[in-house]
C-alpha positions as CSV (number, residue, x, y, z in Angstrom):
1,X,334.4,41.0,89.6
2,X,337.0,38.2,89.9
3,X,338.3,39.5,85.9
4,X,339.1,43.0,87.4
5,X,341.4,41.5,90.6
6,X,345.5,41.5,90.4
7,X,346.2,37.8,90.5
8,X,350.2,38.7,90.8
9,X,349.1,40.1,94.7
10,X,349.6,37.0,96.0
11,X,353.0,36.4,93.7
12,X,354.4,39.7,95.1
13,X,354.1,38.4,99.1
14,X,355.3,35.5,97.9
15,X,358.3,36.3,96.3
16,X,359.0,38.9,99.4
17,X,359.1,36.4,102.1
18,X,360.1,33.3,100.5
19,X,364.0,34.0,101.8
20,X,362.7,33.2,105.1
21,X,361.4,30.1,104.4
22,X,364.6,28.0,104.5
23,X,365.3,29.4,107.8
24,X,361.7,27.5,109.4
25,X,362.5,23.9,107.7
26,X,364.1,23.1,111.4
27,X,361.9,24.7,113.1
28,X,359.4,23.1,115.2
29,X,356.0,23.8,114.0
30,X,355.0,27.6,116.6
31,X,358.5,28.9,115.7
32,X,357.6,28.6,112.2
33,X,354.2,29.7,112.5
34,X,355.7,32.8,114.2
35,X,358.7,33.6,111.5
36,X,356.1,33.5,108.6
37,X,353.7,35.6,111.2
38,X,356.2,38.3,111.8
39,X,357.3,38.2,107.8
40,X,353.8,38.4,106.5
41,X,352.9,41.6,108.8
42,X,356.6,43.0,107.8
43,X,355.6,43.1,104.3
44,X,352.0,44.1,105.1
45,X,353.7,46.9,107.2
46,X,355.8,48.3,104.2
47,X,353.0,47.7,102.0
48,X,350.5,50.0,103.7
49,X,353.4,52.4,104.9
50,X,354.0,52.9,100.8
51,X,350.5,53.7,99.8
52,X,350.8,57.4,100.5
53,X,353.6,57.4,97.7
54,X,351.6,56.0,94.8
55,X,351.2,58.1,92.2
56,X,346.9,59.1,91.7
């Protein structure tokens, strides 16, 4: 149920990405779309690339 979910998930892509977002305030509105694209599957792509290094 929604009691035994990590809230802070969201928090944690968040805080990984938001250095980027500066960068896309010029950016016409595809560019942007494609920065925060490539960012989010970055951090999806280190996030899945860790999981065989959690502990059990």
């Amino acid at each position: 149920g929604v009691g035994q979910t990590d809230g802070e998930g969201i928090e944690w892509t968040w805080d990984d990405i938001n250095p980027c977002v500066p960068l896309t305030k010029e950016m016409g509105p595809g560019a942007r779309h494609d920065t925060i694209d490539d960012q989010l599957g970055s951090h999806n792509w280190r996030k899945v690339t860790r999981i065989g290094r959690l502990p059990l």
